[in-house]
PyMOL Python script that loads the backbone (N, CA, C, O; Angstrom):
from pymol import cmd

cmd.read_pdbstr("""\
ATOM      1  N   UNK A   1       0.856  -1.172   0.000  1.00  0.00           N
ATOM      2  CA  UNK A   1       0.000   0.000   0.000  1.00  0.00           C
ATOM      3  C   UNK A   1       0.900   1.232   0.000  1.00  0.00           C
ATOM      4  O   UNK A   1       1.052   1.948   0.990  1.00  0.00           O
ATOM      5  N   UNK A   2       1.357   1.383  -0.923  1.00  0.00           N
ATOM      6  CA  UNK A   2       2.311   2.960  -1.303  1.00  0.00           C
ATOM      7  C   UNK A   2       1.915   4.098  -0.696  1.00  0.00           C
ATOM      8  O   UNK A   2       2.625   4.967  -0.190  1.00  0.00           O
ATOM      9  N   UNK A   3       0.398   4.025  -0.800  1.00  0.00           N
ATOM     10  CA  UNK A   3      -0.536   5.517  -0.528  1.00  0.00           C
ATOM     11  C   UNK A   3       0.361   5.689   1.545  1.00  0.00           C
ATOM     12  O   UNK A   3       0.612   6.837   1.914  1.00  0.00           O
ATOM     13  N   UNK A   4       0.571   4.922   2.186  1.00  0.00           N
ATOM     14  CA  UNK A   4       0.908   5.242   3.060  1.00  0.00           C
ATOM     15  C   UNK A   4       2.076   4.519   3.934  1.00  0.00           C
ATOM     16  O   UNK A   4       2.282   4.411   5.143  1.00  0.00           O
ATOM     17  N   UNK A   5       2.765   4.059   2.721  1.00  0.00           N
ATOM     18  CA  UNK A   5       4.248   3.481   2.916  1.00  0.00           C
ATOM     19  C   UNK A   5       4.704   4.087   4.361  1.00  0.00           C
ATOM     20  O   UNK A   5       4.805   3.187   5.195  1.00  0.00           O
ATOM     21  N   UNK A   6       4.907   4.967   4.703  1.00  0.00           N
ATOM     22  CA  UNK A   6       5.691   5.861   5.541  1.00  0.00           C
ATOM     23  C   UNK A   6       4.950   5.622   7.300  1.00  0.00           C
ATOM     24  O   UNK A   6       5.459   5.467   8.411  1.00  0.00           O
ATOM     25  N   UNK A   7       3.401   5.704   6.741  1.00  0.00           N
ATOM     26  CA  UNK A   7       2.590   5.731   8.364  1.00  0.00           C
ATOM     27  C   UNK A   7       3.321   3.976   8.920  1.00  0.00           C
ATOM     28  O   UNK A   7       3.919   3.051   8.371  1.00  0.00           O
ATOM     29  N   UNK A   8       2.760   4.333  10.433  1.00  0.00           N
ATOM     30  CA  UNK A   8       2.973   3.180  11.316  1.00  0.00           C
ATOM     31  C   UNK A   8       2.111   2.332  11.381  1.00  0.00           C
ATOM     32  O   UNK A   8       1.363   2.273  12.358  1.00  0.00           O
ATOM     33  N   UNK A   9       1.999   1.219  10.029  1.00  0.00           N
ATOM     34  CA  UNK A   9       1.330   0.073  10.526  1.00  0.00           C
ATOM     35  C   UNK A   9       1.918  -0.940   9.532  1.00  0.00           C
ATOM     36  O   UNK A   9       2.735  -0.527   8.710  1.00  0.00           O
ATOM     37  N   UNK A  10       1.671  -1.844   9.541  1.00  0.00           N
ATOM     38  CA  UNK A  10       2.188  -3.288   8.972  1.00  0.00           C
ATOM     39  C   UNK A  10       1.045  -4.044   7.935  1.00  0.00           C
ATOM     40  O   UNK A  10      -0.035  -3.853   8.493  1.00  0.00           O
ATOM     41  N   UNK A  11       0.914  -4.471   7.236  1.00  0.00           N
ATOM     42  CA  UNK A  11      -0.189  -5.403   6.338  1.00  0.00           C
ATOM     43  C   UNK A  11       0.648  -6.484   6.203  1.00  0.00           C
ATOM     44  O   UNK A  11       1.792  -6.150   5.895  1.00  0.00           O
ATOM     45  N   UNK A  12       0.447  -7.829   6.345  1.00  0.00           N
ATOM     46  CA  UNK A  12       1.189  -9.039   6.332  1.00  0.00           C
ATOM     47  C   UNK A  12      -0.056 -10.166   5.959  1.00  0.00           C
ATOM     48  O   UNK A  12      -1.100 -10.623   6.425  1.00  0.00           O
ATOM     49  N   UNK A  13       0.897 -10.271   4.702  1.00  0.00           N
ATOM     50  CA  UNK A  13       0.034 -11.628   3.960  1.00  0.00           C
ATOM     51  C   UNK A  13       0.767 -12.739   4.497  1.00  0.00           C
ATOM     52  O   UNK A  13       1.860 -12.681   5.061  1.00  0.00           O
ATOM     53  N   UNK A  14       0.101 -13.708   4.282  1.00  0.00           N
ATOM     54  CA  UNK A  14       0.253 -15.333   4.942  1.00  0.00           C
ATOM     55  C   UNK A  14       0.284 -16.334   3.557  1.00  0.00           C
ATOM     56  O   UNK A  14      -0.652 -17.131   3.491  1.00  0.00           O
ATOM     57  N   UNK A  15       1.341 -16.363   2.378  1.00  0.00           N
ATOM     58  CA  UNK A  15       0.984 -16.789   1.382  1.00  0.00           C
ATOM     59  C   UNK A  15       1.685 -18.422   1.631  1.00  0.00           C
ATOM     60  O   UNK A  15       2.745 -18.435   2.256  1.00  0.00           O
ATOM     61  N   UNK A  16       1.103 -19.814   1.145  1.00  0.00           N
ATOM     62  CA  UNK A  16       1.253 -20.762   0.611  1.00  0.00           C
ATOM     63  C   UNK A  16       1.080 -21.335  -0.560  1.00  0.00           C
ATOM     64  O   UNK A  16       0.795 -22.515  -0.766  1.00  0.00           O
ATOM     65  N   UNK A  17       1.324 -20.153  -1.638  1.00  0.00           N
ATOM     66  CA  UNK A  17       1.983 -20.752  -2.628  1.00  0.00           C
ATOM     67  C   UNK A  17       3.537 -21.057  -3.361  1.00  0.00           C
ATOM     68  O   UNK A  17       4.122 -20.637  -4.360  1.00  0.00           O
ATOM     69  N   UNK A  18       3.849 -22.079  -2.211  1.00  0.00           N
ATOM     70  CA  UNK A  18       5.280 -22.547  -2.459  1.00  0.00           C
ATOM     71  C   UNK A  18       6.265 -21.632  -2.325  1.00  0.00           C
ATOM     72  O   UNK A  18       5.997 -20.719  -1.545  1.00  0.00           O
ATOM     73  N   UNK A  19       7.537 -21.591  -2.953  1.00  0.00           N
ATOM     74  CA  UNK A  19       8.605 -21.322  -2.286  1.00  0.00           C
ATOM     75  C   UNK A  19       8.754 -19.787  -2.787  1.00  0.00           C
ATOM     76  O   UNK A  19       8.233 -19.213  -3.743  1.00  0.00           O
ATOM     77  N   UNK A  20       9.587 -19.368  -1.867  1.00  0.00           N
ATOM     78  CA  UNK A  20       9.860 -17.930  -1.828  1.00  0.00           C
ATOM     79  C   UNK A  20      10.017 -16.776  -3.424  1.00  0.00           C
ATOM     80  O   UNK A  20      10.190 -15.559  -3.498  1.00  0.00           O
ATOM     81  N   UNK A  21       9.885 -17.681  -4.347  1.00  0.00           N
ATOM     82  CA  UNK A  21      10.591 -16.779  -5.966  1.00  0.00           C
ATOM     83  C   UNK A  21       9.296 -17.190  -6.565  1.00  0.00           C
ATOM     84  O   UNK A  21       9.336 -16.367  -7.480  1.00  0.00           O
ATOM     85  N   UNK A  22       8.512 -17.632  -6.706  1.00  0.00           N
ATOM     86  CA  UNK A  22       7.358 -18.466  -6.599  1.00  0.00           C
ATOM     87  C   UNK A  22       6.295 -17.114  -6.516  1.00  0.00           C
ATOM     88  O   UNK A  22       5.718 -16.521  -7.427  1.00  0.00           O
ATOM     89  N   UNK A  23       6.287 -16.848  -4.806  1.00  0.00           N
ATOM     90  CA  UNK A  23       5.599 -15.906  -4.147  1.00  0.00           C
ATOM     91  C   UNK A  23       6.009 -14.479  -4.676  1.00  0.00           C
ATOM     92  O   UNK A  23       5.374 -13.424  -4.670  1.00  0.00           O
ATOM     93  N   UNK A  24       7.122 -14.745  -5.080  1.00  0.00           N
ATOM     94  CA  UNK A  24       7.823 -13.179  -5.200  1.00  0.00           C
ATOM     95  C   UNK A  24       6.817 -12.796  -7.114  1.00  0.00           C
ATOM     96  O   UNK A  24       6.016 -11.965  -7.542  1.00  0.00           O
ATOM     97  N   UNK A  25       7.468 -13.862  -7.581  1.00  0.00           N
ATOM     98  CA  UNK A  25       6.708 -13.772  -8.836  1.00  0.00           C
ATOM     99  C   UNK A  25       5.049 -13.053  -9.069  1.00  0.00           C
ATOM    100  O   UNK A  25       4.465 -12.156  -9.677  1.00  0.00           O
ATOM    101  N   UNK A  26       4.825 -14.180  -8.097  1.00  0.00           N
ATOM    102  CA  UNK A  26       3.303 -13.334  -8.055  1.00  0.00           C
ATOM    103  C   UNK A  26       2.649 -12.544  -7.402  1.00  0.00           C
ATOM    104  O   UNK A  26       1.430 -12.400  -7.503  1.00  0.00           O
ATOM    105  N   UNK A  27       3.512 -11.836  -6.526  1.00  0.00           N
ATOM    106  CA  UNK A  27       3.064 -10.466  -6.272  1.00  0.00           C
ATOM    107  C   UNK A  27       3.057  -9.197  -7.098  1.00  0.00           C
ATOM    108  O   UNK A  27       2.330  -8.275  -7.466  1.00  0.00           O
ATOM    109  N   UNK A  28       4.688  -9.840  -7.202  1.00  0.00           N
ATOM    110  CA  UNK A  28       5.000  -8.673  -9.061  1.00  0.00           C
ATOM    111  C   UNK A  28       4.122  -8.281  -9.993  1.00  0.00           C
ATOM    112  O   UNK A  28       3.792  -7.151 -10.352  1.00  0.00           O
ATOM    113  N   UNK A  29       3.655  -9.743 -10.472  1.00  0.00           N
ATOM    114  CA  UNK A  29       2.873  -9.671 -11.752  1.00  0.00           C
ATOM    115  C   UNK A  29       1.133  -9.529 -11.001  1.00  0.00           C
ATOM    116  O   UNK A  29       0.133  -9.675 -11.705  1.00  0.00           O
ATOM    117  N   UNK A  30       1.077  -9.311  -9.908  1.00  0.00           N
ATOM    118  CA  UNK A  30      -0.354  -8.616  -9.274  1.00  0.00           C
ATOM    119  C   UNK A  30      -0.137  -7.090  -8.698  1.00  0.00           C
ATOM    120  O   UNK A  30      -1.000  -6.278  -8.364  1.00  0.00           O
ATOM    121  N   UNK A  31       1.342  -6.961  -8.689  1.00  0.00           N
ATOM    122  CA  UNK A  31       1.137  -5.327  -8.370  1.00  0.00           C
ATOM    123  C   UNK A  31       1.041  -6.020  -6.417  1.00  0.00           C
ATOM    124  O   UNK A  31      -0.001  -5.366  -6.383  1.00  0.00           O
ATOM    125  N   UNK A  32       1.108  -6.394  -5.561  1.00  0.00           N
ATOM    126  CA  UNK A  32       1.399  -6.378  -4.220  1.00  0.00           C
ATOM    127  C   UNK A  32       2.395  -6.057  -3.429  1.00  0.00           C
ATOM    128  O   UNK A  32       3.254  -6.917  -3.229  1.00  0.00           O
ATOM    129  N   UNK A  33       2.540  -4.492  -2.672  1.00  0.00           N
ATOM    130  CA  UNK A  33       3.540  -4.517  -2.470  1.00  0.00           C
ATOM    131  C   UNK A  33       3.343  -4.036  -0.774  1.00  0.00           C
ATOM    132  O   UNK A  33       3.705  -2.970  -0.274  1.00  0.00           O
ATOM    133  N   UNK A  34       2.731  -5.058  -0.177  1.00  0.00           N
ATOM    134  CA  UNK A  34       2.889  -5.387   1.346  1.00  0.00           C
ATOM    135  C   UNK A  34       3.743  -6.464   1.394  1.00  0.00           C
ATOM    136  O   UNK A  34       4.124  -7.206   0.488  1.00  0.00           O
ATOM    137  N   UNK A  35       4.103  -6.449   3.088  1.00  0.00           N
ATOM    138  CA  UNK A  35       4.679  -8.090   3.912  1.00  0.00           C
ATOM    139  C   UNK A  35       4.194  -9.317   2.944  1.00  0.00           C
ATOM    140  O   UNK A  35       3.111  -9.122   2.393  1.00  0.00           O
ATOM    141  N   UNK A  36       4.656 -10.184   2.749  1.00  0.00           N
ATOM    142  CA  UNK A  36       4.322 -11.535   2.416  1.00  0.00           C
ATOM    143  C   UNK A  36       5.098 -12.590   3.239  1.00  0.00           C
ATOM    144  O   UNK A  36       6.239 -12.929   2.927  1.00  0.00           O
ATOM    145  N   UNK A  37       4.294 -13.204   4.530  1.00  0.00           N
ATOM    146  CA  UNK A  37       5.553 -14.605   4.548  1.00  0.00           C
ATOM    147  C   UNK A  37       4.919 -15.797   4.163  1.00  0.00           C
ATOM    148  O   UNK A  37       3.714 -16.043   4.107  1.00  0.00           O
ATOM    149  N   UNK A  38       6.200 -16.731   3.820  1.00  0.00           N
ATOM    150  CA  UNK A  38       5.844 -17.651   2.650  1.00  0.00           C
ATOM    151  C   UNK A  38       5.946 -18.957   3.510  1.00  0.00           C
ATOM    152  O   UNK A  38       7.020 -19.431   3.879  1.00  0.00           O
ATOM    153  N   UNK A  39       4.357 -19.644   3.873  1.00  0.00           N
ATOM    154  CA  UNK A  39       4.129 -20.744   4.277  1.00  0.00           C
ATOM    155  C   UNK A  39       4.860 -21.769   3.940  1.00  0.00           C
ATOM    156  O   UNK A  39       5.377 -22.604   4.683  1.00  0.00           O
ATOM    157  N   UNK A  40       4.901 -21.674   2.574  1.00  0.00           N
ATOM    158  CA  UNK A  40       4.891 -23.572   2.088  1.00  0.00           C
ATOM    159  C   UNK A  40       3.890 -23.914   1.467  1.00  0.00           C
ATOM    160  O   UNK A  40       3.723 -23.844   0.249  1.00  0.00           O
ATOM    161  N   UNK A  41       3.013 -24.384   2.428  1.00  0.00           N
ATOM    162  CA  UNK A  41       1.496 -25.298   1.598  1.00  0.00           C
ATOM    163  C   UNK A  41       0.546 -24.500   2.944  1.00  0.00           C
ATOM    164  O   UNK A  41       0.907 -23.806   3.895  1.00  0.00           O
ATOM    165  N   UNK A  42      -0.906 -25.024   2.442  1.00  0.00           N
ATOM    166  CA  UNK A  42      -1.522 -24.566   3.424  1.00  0.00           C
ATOM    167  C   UNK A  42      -1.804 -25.244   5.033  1.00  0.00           C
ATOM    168  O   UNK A  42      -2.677 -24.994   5.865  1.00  0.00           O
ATOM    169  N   UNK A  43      -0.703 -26.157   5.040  1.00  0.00           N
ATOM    170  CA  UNK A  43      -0.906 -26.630   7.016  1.00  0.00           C
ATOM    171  C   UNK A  43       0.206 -25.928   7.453  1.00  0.00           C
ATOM    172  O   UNK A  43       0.557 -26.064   8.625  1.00  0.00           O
ATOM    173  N   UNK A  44       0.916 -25.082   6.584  1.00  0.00           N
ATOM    174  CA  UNK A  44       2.399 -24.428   7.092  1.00  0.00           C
ATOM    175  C   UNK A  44       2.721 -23.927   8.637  1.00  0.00           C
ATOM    176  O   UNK A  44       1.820 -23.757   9.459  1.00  0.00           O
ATOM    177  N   UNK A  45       4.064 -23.721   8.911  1.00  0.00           N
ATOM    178  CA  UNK A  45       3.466 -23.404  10.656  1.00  0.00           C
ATOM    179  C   UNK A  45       2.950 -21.619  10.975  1.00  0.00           C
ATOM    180  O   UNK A  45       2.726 -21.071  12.054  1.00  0.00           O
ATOM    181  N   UNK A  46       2.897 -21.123   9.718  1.00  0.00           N
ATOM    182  CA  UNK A  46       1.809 -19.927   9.697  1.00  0.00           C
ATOM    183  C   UNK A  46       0.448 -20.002   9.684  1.00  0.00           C
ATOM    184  O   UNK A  46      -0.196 -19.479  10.593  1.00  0.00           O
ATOM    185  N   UNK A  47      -0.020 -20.510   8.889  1.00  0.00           N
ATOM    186  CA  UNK A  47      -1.326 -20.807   8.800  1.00  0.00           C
ATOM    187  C   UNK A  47      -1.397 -21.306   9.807  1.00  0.00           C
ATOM    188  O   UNK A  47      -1.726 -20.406  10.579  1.00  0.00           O
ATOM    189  N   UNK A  48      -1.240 -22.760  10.671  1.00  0.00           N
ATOM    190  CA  UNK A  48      -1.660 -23.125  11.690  1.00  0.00           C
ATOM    191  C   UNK A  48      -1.458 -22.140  12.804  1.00  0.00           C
ATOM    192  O   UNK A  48      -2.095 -22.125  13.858  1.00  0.00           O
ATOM    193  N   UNK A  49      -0.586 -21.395  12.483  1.00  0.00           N
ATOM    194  CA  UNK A  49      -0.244 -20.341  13.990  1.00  0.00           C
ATOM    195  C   UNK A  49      -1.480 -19.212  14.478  1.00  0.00           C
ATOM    196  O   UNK A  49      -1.921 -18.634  15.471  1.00  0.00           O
ATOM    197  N   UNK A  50      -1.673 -19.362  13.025  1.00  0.00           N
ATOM    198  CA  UNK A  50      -2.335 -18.142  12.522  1.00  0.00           C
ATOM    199  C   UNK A  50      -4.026 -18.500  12.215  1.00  0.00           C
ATOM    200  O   UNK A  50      -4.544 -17.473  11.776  1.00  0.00           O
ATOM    201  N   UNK A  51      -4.651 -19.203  12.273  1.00  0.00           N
ATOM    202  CA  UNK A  51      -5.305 -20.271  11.969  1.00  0.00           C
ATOM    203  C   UNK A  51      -6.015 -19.047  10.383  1.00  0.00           C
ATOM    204  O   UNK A  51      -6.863 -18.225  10.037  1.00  0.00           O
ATOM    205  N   UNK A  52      -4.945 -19.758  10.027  1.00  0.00           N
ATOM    206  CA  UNK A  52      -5.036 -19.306   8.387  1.00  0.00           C
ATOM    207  C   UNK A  52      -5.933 -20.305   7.121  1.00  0.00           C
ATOM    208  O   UNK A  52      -5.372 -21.076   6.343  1.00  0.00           O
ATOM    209  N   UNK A  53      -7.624 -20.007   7.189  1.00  0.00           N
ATOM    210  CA  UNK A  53      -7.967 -20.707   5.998  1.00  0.00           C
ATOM    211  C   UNK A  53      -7.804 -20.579   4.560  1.00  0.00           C
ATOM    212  O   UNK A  53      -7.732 -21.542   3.796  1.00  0.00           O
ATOM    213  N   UNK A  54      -7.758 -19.537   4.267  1.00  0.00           N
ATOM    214  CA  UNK A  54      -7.759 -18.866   2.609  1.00  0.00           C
ATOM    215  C   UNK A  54      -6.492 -17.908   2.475  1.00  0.00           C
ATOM    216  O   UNK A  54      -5.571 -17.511   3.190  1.00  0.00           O
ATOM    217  N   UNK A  55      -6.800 -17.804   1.595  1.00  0.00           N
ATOM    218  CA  UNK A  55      -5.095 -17.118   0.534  1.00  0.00           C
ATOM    219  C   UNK A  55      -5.652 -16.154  -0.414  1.00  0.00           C
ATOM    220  O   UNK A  55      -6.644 -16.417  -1.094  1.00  0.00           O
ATOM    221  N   UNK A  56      -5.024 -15.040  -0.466  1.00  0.00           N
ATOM    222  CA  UNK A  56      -3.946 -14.317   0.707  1.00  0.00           C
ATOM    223  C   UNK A  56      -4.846 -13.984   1.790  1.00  0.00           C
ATOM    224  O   UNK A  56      -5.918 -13.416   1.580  1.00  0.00           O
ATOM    225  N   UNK A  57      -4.486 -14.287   2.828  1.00  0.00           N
ATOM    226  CA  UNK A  57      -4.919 -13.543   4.516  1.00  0.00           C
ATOM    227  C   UNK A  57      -3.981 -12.272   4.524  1.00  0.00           C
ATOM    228  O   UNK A  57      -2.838 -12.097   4.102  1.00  0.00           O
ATOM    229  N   UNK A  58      -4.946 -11.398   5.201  1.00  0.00           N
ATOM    230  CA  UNK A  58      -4.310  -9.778   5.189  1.00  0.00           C
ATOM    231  C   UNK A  58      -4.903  -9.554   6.692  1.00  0.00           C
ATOM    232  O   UNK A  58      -6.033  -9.817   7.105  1.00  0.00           O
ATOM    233  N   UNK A  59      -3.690  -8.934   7.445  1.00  0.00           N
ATOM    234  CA  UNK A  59      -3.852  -8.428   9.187  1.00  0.00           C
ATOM    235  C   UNK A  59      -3.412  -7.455   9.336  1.00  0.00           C
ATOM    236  O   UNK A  59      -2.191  -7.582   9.428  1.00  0.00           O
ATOM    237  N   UNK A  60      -3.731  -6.426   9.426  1.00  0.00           N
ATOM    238  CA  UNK A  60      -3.584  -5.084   9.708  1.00  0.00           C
ATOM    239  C   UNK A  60      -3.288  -5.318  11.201  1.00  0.00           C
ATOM    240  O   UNK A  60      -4.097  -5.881  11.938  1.00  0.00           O
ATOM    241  N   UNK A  61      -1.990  -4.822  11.647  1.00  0.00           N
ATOM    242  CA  UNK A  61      -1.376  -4.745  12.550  1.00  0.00           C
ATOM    243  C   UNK A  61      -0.743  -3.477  13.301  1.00  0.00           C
ATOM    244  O   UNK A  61       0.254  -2.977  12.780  1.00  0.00           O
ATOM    245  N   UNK A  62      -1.098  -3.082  14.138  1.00  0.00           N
ATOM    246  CA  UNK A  62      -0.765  -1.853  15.032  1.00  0.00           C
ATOM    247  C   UNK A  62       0.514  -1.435  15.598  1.00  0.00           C
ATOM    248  O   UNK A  62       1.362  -2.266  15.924  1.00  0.00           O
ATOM    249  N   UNK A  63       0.714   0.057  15.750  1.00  0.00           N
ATOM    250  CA  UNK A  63       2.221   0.021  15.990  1.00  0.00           C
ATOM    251  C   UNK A  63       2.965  -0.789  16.668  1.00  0.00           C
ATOM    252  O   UNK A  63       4.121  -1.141  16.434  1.00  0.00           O
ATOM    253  N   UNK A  64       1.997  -1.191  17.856  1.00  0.00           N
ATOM    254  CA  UNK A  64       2.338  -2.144  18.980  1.00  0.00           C
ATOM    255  C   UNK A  64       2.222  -3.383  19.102  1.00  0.00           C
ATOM    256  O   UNK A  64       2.339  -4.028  20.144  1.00  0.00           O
ATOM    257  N   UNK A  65       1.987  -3.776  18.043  1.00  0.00           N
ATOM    258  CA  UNK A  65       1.808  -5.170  17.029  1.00  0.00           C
ATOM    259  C   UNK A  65       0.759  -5.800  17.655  1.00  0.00           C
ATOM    260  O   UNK A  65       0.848  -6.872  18.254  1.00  0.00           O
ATOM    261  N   UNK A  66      -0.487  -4.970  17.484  1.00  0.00           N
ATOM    262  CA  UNK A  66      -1.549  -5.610  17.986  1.00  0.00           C
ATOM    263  C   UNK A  66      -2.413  -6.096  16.965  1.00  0.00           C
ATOM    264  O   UNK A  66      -2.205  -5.231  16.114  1.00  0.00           O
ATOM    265  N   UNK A  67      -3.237  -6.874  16.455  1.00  0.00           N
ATOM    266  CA  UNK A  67      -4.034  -7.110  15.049  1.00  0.00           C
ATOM    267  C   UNK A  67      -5.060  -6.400  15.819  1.00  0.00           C
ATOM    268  O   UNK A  67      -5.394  -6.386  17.003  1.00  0.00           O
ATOM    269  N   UNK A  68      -5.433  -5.835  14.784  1.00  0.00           N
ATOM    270  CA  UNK A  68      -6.689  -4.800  14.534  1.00  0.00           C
ATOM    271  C   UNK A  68      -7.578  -5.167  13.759  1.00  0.00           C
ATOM    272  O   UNK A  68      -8.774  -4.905  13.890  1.00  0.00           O
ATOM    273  N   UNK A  69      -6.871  -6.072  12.516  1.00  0.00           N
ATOM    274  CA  UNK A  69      -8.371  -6.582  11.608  1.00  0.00           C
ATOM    275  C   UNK A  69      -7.716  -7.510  10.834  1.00  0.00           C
ATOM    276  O   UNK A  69      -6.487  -7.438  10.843  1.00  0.00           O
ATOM    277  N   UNK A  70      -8.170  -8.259  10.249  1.00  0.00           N
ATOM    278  CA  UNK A  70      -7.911  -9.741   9.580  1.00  0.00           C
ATOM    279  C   UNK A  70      -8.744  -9.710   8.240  1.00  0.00           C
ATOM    280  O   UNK A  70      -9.908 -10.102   8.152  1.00  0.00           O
ATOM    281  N   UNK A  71      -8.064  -9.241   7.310  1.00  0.00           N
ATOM    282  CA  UNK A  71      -8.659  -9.355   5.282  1.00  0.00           C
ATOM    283  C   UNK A  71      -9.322  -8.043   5.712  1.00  0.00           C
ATOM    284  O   UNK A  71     -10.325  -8.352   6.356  1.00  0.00           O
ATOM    285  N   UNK A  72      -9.203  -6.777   5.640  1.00  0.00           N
ATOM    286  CA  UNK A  72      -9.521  -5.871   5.370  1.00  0.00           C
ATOM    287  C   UNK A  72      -9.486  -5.876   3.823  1.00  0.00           C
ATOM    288  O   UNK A  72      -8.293  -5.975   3.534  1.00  0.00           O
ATOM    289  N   UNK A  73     -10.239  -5.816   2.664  1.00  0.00           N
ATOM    290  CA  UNK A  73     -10.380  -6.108   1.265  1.00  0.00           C
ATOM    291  C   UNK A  73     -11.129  -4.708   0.463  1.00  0.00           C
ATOM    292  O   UNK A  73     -12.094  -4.022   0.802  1.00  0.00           O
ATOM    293  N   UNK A  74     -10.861  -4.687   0.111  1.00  0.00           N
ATOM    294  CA  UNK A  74     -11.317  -4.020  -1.340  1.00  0.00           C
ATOM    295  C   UNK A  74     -11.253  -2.159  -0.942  1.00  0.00           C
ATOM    296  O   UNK A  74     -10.265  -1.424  -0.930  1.00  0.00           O
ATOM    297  N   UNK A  75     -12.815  -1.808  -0.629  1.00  0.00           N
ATOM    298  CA  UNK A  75     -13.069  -0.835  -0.482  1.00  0.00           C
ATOM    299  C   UNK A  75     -12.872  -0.456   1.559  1.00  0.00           C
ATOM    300  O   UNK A  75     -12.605   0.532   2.242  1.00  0.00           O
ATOM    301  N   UNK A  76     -13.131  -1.607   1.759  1.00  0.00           N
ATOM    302  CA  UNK A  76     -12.592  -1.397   3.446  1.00  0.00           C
ATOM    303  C   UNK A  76     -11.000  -1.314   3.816  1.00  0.00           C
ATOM    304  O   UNK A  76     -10.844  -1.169   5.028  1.00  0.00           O
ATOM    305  N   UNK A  77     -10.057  -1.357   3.239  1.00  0.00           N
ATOM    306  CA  UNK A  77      -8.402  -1.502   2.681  1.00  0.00           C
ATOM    307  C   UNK A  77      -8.016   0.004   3.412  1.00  0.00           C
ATOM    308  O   UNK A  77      -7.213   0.208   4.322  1.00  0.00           O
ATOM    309  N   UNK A  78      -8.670   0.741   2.860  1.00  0.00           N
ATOM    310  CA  UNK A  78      -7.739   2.197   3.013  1.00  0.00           C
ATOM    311  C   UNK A  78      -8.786   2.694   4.374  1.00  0.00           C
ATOM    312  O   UNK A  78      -8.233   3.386   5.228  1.00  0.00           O
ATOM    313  N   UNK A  79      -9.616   2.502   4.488  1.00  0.00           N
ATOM    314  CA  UNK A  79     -10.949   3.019   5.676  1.00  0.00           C
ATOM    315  C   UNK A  79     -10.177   2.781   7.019  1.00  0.00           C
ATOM    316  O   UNK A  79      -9.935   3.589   7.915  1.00  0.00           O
ATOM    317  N   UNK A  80      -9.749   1.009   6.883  1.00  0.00           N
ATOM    318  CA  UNK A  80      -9.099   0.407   7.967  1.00  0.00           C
ATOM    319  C   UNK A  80      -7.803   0.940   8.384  1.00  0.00           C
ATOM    320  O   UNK A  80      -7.413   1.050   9.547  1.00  0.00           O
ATOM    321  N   UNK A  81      -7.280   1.207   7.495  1.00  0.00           N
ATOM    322  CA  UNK A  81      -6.064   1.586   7.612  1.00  0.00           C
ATOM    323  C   UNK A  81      -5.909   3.478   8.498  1.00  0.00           C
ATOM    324  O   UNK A  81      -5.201   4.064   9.317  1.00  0.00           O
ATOM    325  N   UNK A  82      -6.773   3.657   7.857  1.00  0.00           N
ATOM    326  CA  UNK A  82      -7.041   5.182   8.043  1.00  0.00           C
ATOM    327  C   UNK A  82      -7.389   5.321   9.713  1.00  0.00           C
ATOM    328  O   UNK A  82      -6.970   6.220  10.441  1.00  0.00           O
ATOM    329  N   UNK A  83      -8.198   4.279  10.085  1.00  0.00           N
ATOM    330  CA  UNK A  83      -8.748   4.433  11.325  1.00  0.00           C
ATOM    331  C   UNK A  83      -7.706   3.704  12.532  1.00  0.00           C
ATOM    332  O   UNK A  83      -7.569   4.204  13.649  1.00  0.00           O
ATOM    333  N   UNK A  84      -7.008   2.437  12.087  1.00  0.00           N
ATOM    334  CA  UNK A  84      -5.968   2.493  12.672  1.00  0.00           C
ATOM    335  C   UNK A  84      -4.819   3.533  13.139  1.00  0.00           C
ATOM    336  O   UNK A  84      -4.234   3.309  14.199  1.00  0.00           O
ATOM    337  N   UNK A  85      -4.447   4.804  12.267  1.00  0.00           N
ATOM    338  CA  UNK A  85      -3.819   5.365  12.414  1.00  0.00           C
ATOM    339  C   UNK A  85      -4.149   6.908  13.177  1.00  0.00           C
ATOM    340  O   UNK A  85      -3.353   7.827  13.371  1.00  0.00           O
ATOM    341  N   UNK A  86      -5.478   6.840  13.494  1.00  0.00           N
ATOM    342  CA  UNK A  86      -5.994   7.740  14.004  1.00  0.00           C
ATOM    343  C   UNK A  86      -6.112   7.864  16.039  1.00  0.00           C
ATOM    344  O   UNK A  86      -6.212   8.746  16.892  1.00  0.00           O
ATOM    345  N   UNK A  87      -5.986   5.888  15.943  1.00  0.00           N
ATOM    346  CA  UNK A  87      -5.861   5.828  17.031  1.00  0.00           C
ATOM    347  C   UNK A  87      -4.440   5.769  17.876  1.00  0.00           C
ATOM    348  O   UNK A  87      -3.396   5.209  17.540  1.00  0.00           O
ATOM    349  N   UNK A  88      -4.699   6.452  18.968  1.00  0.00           N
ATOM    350  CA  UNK A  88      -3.398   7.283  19.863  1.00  0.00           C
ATOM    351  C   UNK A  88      -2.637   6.059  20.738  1.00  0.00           C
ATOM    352  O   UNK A  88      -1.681   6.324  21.467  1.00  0.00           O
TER     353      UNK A  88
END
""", "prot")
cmd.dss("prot")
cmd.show_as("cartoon", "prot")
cmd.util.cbc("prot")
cmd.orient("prot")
């Protein structure tokens, strides 16, 4: 999310599609340019940590690395983000 590269918060995808150049590939060619860590498959020890069903999972995470919201998507993306950063 470029629009606010700079503010204090984190977006971290949970991807299991295979290995790291793999993942890298297809963020590129989708234009993604948040966190990605790269499971493996989907029982990886992210997903299970994380109890991660679907792909990509997106967690908006707080300065204080608190999750605030889990797949914030589309038109809720920048709202969430916005309101995270509002809080003190």
């Amino acid at each position: 999310m470029k629009l606010l590269e700079n503010e204090p918060f984190a977006l971290l995808g949970i991807n299991s599609d295979g290995d790291a150049a793999k993942v890298k590939e297809i963020m590129a060619r989708e234009g993604l340019t948040w966190r990605n860590a790269v499971d493996g498959d989907t029982s990886g020890p992210w997903a299970t940590a994380w109890n991660v069903h679907s792909w990509p999972t997106l967690f908006l995470i707080d300065k204080d690395g608190v999750i605030r919201e889990r797949d914030p998507r589309g038109e809720r993306m920048l709202p969430a983000v916005r309101e995270l950063l509002e809080r003190k």
